[in-house]
N, C-alpha and C positions, 0 to 999 in steps of 0.2 A: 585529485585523489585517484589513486589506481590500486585497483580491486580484483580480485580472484574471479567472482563471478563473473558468468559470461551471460548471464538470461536479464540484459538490460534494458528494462521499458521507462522511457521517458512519458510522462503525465503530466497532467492537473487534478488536483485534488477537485472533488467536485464534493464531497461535504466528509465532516466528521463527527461521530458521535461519540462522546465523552460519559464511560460508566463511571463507579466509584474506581475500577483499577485497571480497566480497559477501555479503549478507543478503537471504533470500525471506521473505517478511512476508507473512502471509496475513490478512485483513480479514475479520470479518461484519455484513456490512452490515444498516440495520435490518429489512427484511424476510426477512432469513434467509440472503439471498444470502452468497458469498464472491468475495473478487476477491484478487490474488496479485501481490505488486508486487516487481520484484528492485533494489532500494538498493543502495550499496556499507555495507561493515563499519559505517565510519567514522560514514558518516550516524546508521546506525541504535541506536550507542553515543550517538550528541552528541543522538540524540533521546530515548534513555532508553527505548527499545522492549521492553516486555515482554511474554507474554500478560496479556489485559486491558487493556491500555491505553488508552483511548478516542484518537478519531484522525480525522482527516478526508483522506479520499482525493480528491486531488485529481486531474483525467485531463483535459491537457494534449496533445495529440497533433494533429500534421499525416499522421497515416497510422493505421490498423488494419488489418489485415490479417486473413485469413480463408480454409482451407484444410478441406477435404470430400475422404476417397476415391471 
């Protein structure tokens, strides 16, 4: 598969939680990092998301945002 985006992090899913219409998927990334991405349900059923999973995070974004007290 060849893809547009260029902000490629390959992972392991390290858990996911399953609301009624979203899913929090939390990633470790290969240097240890974690990063925490919210899906809907659906997705994350049609992708077959377990822990363990291997997975590539893709990060797509026209904004970040960034907040300090």
């Amino acid at each position: 598969m060849r893809l547009s985006t260029r902000n490629q992090l390959d992972g392991t899913v390290v858990s996911v939680t399953r609301g009624e219409a979203m899913a929090v998927v939390r990633v470790r990334l290969a240097g240890g990092d974690e990063i925490t991405s919210s899906i809907t349900r659906d997705a994350a059923d049609d992708l077959e998301l377990n822990d363990g999973s291997r997975v590539t995070v893709l990060i797509k974004s026209t904004e970040v945002a960034l907040g300090v007290d």
